[in-house]
C-alpha positions as CSV (number, residue, x, y, z in Angstrom):
1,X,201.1,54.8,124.9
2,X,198.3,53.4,126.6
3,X,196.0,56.4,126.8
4,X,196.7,56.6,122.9
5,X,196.0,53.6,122.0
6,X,192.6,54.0,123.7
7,X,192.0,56.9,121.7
8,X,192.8,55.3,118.4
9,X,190.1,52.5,119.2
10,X,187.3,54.6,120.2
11,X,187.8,56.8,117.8
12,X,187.8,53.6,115.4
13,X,184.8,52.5,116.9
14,X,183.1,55.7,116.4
15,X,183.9,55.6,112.9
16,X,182.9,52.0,112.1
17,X,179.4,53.1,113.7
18,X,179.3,56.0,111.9
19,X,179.9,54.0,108.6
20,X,177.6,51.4,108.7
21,X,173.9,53.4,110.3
22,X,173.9,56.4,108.5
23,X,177.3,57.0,106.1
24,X,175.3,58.4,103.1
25,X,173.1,61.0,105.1
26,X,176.2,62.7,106.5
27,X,178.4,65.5,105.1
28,X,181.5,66.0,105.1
29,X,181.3,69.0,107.9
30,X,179.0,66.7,110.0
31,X,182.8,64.1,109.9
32,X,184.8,67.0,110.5
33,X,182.5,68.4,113.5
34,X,182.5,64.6,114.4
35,X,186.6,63.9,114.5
36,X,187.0,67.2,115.7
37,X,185.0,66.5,119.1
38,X,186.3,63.2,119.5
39,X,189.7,63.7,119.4
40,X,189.6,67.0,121.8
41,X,190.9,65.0,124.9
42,X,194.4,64.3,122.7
43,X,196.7,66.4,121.4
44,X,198.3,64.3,119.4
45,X,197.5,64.3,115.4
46,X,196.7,61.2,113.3
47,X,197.2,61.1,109.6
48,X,194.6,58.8,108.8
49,X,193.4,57.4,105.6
50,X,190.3,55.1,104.1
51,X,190.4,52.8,101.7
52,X,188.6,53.7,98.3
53,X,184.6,53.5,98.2
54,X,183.2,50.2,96.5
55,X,182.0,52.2,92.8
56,X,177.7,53.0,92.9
57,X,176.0,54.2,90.5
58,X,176.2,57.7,89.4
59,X,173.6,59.5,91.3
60,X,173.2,63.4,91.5
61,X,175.4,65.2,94.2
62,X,173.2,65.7,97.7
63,X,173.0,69.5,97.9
64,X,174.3,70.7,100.8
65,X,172.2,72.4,103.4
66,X,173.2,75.6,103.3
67,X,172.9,78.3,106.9
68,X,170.0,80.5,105.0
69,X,169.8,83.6,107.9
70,X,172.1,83.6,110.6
71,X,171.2,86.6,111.8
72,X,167.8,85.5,112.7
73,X,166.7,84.4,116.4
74,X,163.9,82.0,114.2
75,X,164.1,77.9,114.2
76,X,164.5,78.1,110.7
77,X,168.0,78.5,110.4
78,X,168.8,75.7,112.5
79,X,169.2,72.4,110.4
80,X,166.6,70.2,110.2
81,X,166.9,66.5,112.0
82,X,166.5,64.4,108.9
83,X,166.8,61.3,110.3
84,X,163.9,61.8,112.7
85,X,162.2,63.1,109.1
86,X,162.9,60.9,106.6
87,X,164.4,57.9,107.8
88,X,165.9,55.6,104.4
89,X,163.7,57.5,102.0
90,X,165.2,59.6,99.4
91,X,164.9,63.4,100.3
92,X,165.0,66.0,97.6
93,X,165.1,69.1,99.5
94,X,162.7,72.0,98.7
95,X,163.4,75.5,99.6
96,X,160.5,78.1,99.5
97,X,159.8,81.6,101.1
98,X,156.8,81.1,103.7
99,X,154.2,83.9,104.4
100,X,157.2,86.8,106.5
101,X,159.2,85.9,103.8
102,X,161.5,83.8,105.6
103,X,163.2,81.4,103.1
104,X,162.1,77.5,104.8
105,X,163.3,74.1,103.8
106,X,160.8,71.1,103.1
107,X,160.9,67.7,101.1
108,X,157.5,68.6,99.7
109,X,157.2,70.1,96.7
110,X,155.0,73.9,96.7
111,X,151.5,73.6,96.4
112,X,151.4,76.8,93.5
113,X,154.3,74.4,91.5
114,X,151.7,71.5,91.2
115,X,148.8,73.8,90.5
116,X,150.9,75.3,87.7
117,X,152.0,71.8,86.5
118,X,148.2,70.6,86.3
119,X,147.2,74.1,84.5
120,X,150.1,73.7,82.1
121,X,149.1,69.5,80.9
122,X,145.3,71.3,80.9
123,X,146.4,73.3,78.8
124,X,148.3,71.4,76.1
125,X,145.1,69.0,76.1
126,X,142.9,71.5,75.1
127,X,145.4,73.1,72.1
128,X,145.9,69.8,70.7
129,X,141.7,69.1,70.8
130,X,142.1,73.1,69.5
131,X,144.1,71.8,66.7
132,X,142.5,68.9,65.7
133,X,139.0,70.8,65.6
134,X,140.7,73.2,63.4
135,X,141.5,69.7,61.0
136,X,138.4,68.5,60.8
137,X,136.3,71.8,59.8
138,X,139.4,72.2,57.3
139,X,138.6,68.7,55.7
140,X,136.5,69.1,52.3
141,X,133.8,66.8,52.1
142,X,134.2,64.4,49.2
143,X,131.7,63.9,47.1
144,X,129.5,60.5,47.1
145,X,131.3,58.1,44.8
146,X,129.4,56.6,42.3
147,X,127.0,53.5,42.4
148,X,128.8,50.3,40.3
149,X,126.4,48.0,38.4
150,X,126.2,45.2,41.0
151,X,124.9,48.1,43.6
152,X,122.3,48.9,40.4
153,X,121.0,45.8,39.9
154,X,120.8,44.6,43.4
155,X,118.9,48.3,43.5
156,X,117.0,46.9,40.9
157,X,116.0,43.3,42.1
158,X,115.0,44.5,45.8
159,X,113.9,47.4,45.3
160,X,111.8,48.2,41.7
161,X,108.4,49.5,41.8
162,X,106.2,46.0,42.3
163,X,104.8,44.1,39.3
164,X,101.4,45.6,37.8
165,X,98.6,43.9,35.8
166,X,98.8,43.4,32.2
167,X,96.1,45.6,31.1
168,X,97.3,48.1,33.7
169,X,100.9,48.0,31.9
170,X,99.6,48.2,28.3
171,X,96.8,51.4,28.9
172,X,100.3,53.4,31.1
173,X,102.2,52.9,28.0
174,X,99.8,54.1,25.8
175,X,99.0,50.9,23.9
176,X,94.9,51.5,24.4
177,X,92.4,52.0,27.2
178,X,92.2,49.8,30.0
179,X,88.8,47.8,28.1
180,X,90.3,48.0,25.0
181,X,93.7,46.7,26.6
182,X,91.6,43.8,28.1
183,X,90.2,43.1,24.7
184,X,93.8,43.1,23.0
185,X,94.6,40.4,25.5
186,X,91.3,38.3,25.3
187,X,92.2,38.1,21.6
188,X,95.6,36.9,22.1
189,X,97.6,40.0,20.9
190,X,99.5,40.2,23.3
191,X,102.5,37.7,24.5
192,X,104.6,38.0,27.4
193,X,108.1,36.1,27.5
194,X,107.4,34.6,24.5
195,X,104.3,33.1,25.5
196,X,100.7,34.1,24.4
197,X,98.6,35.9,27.4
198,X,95.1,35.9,27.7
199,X,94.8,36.5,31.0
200,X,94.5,41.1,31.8
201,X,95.2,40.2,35.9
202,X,98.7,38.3,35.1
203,X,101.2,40.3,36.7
204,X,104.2,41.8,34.6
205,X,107.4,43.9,34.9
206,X,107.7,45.6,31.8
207,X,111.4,46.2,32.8
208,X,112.4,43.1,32.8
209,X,109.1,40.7,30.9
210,X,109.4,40.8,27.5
211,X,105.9,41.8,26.0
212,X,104.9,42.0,23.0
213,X,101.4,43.9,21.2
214,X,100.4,43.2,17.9
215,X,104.3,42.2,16.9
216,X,105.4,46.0,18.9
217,X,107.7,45.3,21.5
218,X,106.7,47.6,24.4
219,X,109.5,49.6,25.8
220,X,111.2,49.1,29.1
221,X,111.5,52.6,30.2
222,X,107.2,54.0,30.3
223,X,107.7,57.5,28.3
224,X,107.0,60.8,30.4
225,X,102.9,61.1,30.7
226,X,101.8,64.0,27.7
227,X,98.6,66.1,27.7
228,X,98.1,68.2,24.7
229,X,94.7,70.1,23.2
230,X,95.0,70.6,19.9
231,X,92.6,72.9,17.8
232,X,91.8,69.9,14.9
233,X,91.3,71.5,11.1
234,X,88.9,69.9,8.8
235,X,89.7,67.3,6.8
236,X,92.1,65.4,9.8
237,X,90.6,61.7,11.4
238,X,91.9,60.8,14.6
239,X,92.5,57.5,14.0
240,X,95.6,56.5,12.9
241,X,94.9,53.3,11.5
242,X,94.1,54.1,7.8
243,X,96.9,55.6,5.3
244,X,94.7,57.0,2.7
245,X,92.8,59.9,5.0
246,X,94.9,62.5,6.9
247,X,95.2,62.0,10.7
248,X,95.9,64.4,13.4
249,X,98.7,62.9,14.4
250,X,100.6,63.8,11.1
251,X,100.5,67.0,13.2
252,X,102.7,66.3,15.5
253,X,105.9,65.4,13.5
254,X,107.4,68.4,15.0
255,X,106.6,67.4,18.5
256,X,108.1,63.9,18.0
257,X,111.0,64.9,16.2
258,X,112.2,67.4,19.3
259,X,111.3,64.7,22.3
260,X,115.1,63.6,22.0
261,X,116.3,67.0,22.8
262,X,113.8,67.8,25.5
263,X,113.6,64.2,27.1
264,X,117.1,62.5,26.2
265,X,117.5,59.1,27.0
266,X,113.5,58.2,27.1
267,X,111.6,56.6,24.3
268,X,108.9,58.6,22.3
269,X,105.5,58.5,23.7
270,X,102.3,56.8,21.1
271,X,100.0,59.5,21.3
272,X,96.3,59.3,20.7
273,X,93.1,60.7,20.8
274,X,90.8,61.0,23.7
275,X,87.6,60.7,22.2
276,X,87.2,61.3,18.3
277,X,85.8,64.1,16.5
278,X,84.7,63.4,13.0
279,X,86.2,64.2,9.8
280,X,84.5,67.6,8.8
281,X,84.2,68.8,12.6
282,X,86.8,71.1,13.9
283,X,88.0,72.7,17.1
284,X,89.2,71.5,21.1
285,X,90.6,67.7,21.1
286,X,92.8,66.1,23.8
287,X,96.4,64.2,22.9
288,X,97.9,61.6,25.3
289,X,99.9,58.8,25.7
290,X,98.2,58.1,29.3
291,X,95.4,55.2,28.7
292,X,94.2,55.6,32.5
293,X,93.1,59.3,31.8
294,X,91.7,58.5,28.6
295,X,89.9,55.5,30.6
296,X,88.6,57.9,32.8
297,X,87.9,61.1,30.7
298,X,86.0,59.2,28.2
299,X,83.9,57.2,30.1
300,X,80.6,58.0,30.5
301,X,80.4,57.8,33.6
302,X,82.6,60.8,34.2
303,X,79.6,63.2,32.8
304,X,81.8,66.0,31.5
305,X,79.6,68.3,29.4
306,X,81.1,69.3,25.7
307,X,79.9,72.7,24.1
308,X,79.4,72.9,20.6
309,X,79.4,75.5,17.8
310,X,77.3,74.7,15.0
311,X,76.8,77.1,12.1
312,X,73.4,76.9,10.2
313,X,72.5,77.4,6.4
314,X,69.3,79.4,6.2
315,X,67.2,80.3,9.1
316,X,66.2,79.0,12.9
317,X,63.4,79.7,13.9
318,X,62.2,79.1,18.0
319,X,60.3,75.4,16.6
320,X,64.0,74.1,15.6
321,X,64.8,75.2,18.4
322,X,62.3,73.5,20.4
323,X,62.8,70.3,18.4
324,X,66.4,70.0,19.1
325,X,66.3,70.5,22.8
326,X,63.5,67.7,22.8
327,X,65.9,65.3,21.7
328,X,66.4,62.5,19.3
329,X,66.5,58.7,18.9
330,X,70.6,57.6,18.7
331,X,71.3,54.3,18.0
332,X,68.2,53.0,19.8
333,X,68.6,55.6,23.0
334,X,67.2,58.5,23.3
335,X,69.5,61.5,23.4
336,X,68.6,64.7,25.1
337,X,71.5,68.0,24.7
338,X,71.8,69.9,28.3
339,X,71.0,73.3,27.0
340,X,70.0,74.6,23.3
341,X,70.7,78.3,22.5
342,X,70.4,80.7,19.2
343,X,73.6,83.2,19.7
344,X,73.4,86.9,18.8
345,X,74.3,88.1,15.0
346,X,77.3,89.6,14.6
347,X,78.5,91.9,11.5
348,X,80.6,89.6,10.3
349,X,79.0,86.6,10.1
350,X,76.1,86.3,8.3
351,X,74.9,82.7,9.1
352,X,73.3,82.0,12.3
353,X,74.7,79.7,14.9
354,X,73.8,77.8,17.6
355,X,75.0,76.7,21.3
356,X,74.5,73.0,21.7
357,X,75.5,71.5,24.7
358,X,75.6,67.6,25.6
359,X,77.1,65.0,27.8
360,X,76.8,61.6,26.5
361,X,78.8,62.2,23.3
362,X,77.4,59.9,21.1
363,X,78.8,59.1,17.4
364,X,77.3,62.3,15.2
365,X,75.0,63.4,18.0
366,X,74.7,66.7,17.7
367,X,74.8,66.4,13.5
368,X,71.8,64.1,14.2
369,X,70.2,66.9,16.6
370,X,70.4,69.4,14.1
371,X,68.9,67.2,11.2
372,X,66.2,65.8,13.3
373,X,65.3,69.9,14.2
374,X,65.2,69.6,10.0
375,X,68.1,72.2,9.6
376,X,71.1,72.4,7.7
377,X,74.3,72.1,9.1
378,X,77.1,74.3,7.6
379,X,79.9,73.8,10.1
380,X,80.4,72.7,13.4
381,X,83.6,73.3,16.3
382,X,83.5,72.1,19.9
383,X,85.2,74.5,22.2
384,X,85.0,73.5,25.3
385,X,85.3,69.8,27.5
386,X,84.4,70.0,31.2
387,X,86.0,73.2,32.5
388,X,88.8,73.5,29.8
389,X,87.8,75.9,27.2
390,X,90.2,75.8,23.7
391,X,92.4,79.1,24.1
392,X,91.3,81.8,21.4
393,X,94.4,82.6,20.4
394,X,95.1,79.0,19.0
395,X,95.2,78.7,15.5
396,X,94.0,75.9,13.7
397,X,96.5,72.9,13.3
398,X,98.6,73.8,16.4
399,X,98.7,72.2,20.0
400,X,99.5,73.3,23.7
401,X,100.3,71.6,26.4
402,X,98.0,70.8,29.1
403,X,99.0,72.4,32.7
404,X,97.9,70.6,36.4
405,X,95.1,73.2,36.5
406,X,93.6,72.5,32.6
407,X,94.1,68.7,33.9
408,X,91.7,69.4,37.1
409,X,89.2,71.4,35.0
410,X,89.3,68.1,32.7
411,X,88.0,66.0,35.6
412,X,91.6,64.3,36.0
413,X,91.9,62.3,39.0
414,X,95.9,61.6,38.7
């Protein structure tokens, strides 16, 4: 009784040790191998129970360690001492086939595993950035919504073309010239706001000052610039103050009538003449609506040569000749033509006709050339200004309009 009751308390003690250092890193073979040795020395049998486990939470089973090869004479199908390994860490065993093709066990996970895992996140990254690429160059571009009226106006408050001078104003929408402008304003025909303006340097807005010429409102909007030649008839002015006498701009009803369709939404230019040719003279006169070109074509300074036509009654002999190229006496200046020639005869025509150039383009001065020379003038036409010639094929009465290169030959400056 006494060498089994030693047995029973070693083999308690062993138990109790066994429990408390390392009861969740055993098996139950490693027990069995353990009760088995220590209970050798008896031959006596114990039926031996335990008490129920305090509950812990639901973990996944420890895989057991299984005897991979026994036939092999290698370490590697001994068990490992985890223990020594791992101490209280958890261990989630690894099993992998080494280089001979041995099957090993390690708590690492395979190097080509976490090469695959990186690869395979890599991966996904790049499809989604695939996809969303694909989105974007799928996207239709909307079109630029609209601007409201507060975006117009603050457009128009910050950012309008700058105020001009009056005159400047009233000869770009065709009122006059830039002198005769200045004149309109010295006289005090012209009001601005409401107010009478005398001053040609005060500057205006005309899209937003009120002005006023001779009781015409002048428009906002400046009309588009017009150039026209027109090949005047006889018996047309080109003024178009008086209501009695025909003007040339009677013929240009047409024109007026169609600027609507061909410019909608602008207002119709005031045309007028650049320069004047007298009622009984015919042939090449420019049309506008531009006071700065008229300014400029006009003026003297600009020295653009007009050629003149001028068919004689009876016959010219090389003294009227020599008396018109010698000049004449025009309102107290001397006026001298640039070249004086007798064109050849021609089947058709049996008056003779002369080539009468000039550049100062005084009031009748050619008429007065050919009556000082103490000849009789039957008709005359100018046909050419500058470098614009009128086009042969244009009839009398009809107009065409003026190109960028007719403009240049004109001695335009724009």
């Amino acid at each position: 009784m006494a060498a089994m009751a030693a047995a029973v308390a070693a083999a308690t003690s062993a138990f109790t040790s066994f429990h408390v250092t390392r009861a969740t890193l055993y098996t139950r073979r490693h027990i069995r191998t353990f009760i088995t040795s220590s209970l050798s020395s008896s031959s006596t049998k114990f039926n031996i129970t335990f008490a129920p486990p305090k509950p812990k939470p639901k973990t996944k089973p420890e895989p057991e360690i299984p005897i991979i090869n026994p036939n092999s004479d290698s370490d590697s199908n001994s068990v490992p001492n985890l223990d020594a390994e791992l101490g209280d860490q958890l261990y989630i065993p690894w099993i992998v086939r080494d280089e001979k093709g041995n099957l090993t066990l390690q708590s690492t996970p395979p190097a080509r595993l976490l090469h695959e895992m990186a690869n395979a996140s890599t991966s996904k990254k790049k499809k989604k950035g695939k996809e969303v690429a694909s989105k974007a160059a799928t996207v239709v571009p909307t079109p630029e919504p609209k601007h409201s009226k507060a975006a117009r106006r603050f457009y128009n408050e910050n950012f309008r073309d700058p105020p001009q001078r009056l005159s400047k104003v009233l000869a770009a929408a065709g009122v006059a010239s830039r002198r005769s402008s200045e004149e309109l304003i010295f006289q005090g025909r012209v009001t601005v706001n409401g107010s009478v303006c005398k001053t040609p340097q005060t500057k205006v807005d005309p899209g937003r000052d009120v002005i006023y010429v001779n009781g015409n409102r002048l428009p906002k909007k400046l009309p588009t610039k017009v150039y026209l030649a027109l090949n005047k008839p006889k018996g047309y002015i080109c003024s178009s103050g008086e209501k009695e006498t025909k003007s040339v701009m009677s013929l240009f009803d047409d024109f007026i009538k169609s600027w609507d369709k061909r410019h909608p939404g602008q207002p119709k230019p005031r045309l007028f003449t650049v320069g004047r040719l007298d009622v009984a003279t015919t042939g090449l006169i420019i049309v506008t609506n531009d006071g700065e070109f008229t300014h400029q074509i006009s003026h003297p300074s600009s020295n653009l040569s007009k050629e003149y036509i001028a068919t004689i009654d009876g016959e010219v002999h090389k003294r009227h000749l020599i008396a018109i190229s010698e000049g004449t006496v025009i309102d107290g200046a001397h006026c001298t033509p640039d070249n004086v020639e007798l064109l050849p005869g021609q089947p058709d025509l049996s008056r003779p006709r002369l080539r009468i150039v000039v550049h100062e383009g005084r009031n009748h001065e050619v008429r007065e050339l050919v009556k000082n020379a103490g000849l009789q003038l039957r008709a005359l036409k100018r046909i050419r200004i500058g470098g614009f010639r009128l086009p042969a094929d244009l009839a009398l009465g009809k107009h065409v309009e003026l190109n960028q290169a007719n403009l240049k030959a004109l001695g335009w400056k724009s």
